[in-house]
KEMAR-26400 format. One record per residue: z, x, y of N, C-alpha, C, O, CB in turn; residue in one letter. Coordinates in steps of 0.2 Angstrom, whole numbers, plus 5000, padded with zeros to 4 digits. Each point is the difference from the previous one (the first is absolute). Glycine has a CB too. Layout:
% residues N
ZXYZXYZXYZXYZXYa/...
//
This chain:
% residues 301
497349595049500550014996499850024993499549974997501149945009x/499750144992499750024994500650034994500650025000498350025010x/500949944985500649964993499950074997499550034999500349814997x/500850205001500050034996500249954993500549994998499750135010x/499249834989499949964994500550014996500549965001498550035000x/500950084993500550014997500649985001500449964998499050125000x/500649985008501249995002500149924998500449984996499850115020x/499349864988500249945002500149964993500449964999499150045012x/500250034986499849954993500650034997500249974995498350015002x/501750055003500550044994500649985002500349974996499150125002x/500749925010500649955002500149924999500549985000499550115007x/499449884992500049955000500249984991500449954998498850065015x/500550044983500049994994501049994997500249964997498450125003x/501849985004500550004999500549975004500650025000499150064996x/500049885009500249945004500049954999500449965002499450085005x/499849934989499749935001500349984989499750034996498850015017x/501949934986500249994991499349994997499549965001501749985001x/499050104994499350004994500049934997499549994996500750145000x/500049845004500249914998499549985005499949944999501650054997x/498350035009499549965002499350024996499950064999500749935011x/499049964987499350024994499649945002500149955003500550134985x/499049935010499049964998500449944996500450014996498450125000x/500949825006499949954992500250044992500449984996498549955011x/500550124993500050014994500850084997500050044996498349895006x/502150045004500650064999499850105004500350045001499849864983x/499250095016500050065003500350025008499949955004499150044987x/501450065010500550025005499550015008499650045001501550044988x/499049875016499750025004500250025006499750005005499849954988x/501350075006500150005005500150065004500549995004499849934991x/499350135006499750055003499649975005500050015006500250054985x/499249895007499749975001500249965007499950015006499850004982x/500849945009500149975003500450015009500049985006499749974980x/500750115010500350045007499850035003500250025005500449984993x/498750035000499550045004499649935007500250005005499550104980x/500049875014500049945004500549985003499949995007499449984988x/501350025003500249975004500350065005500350005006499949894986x/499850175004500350065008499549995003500150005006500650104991x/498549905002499349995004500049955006499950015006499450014982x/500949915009500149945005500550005007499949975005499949974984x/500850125009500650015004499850035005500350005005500550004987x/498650075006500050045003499449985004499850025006500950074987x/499149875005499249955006500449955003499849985006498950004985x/501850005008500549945004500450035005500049985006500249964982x/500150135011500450015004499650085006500150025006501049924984x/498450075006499650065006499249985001499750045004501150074991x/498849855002499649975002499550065002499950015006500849874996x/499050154994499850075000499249985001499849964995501350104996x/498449965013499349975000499750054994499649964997500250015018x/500250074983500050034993500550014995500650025002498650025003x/500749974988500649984994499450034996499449984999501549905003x/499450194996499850054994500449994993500650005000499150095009x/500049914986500450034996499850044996499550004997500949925003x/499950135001499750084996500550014995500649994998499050075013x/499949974985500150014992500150064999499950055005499449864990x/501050104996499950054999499550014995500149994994501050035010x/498250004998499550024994500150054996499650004996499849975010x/501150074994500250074999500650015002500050025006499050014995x/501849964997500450005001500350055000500550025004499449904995x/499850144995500250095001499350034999499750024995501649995000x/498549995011499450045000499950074997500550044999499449905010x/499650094989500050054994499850055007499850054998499749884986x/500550075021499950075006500950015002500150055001498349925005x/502049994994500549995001500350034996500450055002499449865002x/500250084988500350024994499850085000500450045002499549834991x/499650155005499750075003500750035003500450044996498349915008x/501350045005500650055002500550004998500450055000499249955007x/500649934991500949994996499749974995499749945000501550035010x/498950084985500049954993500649944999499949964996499550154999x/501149885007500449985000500049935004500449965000500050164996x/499149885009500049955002500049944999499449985000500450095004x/500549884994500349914997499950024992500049954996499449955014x/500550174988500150024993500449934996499749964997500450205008x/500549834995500549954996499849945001500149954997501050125004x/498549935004499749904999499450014995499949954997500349995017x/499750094986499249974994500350024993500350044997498550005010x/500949904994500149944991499450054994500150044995499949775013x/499450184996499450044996499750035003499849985005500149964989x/500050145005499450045002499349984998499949974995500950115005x/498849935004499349984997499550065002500150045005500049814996x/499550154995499550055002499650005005499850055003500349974987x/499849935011499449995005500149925004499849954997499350144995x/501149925013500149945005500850015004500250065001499049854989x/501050045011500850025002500449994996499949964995500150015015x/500750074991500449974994500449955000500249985006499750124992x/500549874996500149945000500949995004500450044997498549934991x/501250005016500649995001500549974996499949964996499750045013x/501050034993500649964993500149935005500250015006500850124986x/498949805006499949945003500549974997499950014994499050005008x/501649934999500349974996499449964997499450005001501750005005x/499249974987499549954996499749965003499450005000501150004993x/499949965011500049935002499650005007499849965003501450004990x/498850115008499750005010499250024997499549955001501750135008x/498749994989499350004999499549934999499649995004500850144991x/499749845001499749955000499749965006499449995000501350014991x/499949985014500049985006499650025008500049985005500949994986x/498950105005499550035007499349985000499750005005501050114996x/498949884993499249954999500249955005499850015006499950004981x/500849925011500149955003500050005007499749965003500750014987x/500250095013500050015009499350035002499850005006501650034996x/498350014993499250025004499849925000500049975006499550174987x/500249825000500049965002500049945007499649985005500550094984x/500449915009500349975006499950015009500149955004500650054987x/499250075010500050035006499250005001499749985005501550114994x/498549924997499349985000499749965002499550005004500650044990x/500149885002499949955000500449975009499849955002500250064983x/500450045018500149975005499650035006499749995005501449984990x/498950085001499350045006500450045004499950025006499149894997x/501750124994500350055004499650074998500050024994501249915007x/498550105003500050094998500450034996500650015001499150015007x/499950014987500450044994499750064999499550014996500849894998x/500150165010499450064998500450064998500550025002498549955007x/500550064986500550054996499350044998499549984999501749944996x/499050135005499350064998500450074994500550035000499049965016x/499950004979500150064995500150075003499850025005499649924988x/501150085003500350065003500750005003500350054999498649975003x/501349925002500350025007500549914999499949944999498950165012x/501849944990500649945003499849975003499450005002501350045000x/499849904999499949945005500550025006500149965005499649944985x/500650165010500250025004499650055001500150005006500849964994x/498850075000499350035001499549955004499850025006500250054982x/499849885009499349955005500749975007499950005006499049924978x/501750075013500349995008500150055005500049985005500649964991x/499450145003500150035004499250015003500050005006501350054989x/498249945002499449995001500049975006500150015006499649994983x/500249935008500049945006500450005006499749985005500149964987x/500850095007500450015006499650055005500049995006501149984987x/498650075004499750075004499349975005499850025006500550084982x/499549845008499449985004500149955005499750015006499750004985x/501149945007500349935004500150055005500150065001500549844991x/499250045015499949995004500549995004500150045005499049934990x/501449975004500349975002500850004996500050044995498849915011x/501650034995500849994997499950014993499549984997501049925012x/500050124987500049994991500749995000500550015003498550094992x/500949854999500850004998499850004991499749964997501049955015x/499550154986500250014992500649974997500550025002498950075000x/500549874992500549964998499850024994499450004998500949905010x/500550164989500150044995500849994998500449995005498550084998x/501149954990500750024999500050074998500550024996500049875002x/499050155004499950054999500050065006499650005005500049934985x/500950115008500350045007499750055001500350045003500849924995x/498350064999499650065002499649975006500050045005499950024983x/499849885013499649995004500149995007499749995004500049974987x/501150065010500350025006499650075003499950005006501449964989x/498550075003499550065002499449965006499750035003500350064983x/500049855013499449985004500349945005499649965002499650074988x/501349975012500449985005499650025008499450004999501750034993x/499049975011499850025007499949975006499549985003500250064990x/500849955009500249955009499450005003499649955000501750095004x/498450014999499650015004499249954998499649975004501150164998x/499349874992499449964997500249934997499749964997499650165000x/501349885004500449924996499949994994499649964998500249995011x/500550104988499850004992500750004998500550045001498450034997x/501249884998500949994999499949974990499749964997500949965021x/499950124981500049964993500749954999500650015002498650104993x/500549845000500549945000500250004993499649994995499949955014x/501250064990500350044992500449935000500449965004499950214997x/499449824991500449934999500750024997500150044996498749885002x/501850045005500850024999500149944995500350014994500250045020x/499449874988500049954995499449975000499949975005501250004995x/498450044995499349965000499950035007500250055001499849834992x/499550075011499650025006500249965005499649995005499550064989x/501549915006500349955004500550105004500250015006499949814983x/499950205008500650045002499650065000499850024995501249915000x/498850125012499750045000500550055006500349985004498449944991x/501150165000500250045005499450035004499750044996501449994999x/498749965011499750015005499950095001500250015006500249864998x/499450174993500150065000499250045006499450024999501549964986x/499750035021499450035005500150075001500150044996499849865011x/500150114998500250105002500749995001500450034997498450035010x/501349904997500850025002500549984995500650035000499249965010x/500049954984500350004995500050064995500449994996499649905008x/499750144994499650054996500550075004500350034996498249905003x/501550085005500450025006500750024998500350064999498949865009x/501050024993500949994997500050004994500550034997499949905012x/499250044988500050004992500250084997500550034998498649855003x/500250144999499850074997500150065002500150054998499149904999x/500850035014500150075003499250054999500050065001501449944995x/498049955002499250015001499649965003500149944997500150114996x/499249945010499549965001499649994997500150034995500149985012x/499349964992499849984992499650064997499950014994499949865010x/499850185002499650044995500650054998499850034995498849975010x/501850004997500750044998500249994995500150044996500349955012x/499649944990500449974994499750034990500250014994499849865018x/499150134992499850054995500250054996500050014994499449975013x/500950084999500150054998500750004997500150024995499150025013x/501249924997500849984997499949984992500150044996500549905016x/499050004987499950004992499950044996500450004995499349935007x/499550134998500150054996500450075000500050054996499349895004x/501050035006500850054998500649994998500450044997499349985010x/500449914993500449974997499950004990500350034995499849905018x/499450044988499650014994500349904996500449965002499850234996x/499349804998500049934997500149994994499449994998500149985009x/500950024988500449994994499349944999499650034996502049995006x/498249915001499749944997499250015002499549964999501749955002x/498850175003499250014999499950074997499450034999500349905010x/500950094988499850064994499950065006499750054998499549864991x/501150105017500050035006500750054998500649984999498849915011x/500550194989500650025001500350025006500650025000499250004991x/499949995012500250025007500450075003499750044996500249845004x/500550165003500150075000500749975000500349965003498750135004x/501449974985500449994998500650015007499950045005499549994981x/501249945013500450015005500049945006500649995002499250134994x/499649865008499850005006499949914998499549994998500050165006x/501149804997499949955000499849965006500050055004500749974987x/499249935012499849955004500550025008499750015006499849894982x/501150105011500250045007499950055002500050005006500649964992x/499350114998499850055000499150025003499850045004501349944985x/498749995009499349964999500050005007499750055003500249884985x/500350035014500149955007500150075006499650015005501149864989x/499850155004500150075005499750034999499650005005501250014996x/498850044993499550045002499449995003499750045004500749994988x/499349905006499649975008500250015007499850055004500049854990x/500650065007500350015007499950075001499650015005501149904995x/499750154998500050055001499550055001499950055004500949924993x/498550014997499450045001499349975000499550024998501250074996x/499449835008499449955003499949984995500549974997499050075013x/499949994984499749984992500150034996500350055002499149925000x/500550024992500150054994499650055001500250054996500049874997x/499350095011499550075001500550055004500150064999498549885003x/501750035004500550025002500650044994500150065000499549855009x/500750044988500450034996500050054993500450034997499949875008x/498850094994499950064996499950065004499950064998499649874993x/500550065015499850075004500650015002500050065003498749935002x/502049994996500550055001500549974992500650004999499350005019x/499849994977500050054994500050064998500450034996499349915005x/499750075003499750084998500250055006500150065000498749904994x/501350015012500650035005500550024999500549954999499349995006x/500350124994500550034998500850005009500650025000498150074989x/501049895015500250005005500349895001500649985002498550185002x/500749824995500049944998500749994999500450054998498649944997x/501349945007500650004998500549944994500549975000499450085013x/499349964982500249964995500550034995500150065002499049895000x/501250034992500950044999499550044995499549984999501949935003x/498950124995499650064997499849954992499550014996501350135011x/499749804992499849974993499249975002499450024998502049944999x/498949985010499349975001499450065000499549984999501049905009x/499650144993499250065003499850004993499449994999501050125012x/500249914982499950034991499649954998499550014997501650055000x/499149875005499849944997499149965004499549974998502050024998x/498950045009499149975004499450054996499549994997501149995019x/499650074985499750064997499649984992499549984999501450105007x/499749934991499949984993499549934998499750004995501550065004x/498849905005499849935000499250025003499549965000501949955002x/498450145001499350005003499549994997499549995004500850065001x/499749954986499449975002499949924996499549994997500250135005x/501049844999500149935001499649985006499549965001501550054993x/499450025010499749985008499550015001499949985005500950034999x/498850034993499450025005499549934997499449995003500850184998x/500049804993499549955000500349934999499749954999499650134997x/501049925004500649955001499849945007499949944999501150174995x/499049915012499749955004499349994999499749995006501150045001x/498849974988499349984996500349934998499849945001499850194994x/500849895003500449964995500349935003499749944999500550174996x/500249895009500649975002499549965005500049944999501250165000x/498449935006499849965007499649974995500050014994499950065018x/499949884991499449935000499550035002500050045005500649884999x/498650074991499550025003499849945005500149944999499550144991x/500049955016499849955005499250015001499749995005501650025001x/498450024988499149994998499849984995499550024999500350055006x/500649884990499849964995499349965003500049965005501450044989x/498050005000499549985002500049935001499549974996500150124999x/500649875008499949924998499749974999499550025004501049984999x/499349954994499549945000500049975004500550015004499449984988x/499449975011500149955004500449934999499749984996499450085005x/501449905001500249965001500149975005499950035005500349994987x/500249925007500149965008500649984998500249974995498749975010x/501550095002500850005000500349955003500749994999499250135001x/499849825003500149965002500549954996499850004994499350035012x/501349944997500549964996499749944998500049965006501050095000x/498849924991499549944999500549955003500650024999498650024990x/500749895013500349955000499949954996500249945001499950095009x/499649984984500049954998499850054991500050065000499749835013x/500150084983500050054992499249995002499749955003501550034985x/498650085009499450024998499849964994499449985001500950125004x/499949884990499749974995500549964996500350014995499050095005x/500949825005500649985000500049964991500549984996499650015022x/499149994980500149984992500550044997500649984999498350004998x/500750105003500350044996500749995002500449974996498650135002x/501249905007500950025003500249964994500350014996499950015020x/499549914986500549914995499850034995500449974996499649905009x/499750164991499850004992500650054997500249994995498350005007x/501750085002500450045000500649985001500550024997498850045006x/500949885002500749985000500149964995500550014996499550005015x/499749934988499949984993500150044994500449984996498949975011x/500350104991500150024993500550085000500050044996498749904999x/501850065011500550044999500649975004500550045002498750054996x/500849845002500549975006500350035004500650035000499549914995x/499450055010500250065008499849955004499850025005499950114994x/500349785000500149985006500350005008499849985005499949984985x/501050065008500450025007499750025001499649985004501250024996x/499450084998499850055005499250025001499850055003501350004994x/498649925001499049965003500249975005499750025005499749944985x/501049985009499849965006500650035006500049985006499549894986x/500950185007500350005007499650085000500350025006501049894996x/498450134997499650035002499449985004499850035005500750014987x/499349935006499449945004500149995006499750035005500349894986x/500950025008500050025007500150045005499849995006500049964990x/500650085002500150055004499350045002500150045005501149964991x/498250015003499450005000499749955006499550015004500650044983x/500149915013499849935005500449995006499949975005499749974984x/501050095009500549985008499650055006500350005006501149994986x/
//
């Protein structure tokens, strides 16, 4: 099982009332619903490994390069040298130290690499694993990494993670009218408003959908583009055209790298915390006793 962290924490941040806080008034409730979607999702899929992948780099500067424009309107601060800083609510930034913390202290895996997404180090790991993956995101690009045949399903939280859409090939299928490495191409055709993605004017997500079907990939659809014989309508052909050299780097962009360098770590779901002081010293001076102890055990069942 592998966490796109962010999605979780953020939902959890705008789930969970900020009126939950620390002794000393500080808001922890990011925190606190970050564990407890952690405990739900070890309670109800009992996963023999549990990732949580980060974002070391949430707009990578090789990324920004081909689309400047890419998550352009989320950054708070440019910086010259390092990543740049995300527009964060107040009260959340604070709260991502303390879930490093915490996840540490329990000895869940936390891996995140300079440079590259945390959907970057998942599509990674998905590429190596072995056996079944289940990605638990609320983030709808990572649909590209779907795939029946290898049992790669992603799990899209609807209410918290009590309530999950199970998204495989055949739902992917009915849903979109693509299969997952499909879903790729549908996206940067469509184009994404909340990733700074414009995608080829005209040519929304239905649209999108049929030109797959009709010419397999986007390599397909730029080659009866330039097909003059082709029986795209003379607009789509102006605008596929015009958009060439969006597209030509645009799936750079959009796909998931699947050769991010990883470190070594152990992905095993621990049964019990790694460093269970620290955990009580942490629940203690941020009062997170609940969701400590039913994380726990759900860790022990």
């Amino acid at each position: 099982m592998l966490l796109d962290t962010a999605s979780l924490y953020f939902r959890a941040y705008f789930g969970v009332p900020e009126s939950v806080k620390a002794p000393d008034g500080t808001p922890v409730n990011a925190v606190r619903g970050l564990l407890d979607f952690i405990g739900r999702l070890v309670q109800d899929h009992r996963p023999d490994d549990l990732v949580a992948c980060m974002d070391a780099d949430w707009r990578p500067h090789w990324r920004v390069e081909l689309i400047p424009s890419y998550k352009a309107h989320r950054v708070a601060e440019e910086t010259a040298a390092g990543p740049d800083v995300e527009e964060t609510p107040d009260t959340l930034a604070p709260q991502v130290p303390i879930i490093e913390a915490a996840l540490d202290a329990f000895g869940i895996a936390r891996v995140g690499v300079p440079g590259y997404e945390a959907d970057d180090v998942i599509g990674t790991l998905t590429a190596r694993a072995t056996g079944p993956v289940d990605i638990v995101t609320g983030d709808r690009d990572l649909y590209q990494l779907v795939d029946d045949g290898r049992q790669r399903r992603v799990l899209y939280p609807l209410k918290g993670v009590g309530t999950l859409q199970v998204a495989d090939g055949e739902w992917l299928r009915a849903k979109y009218g693509v299969d997952g490495p499909g879903y790729a191409d549908l996206a940067l055709l469509r184009g994404d408003p909340s990733d700074g993605l414009p995608g080829v004017p005209g040519i929304g997500e239905k649209t999108a959908a049929k030109l797959l079907e009709a010419y397999g990939d986007l390599a397909g659809i730029v080659a009866a583009a330039a097909d003059p014989g082709s029986k795209l309508t003379p607009t789509q052909r102006r605008r596929l055209q015009e958009a060439g050299p969006y597209l030509a780097v645009a799936p750079k962009v959009v796909r998931v790298a699947t050769d991010v360098p990883l470190p070594d770590f152990d992905p095993a779901l621990p049964s019990e915390p790694a460093e269970p002081e620290l955990l009580d010293a942490l629940a203690r001076r941020w009062g997170l006793g609940g969701a400590v102890a039913r994380l726990r055990a759900s860790l022990l069942a």
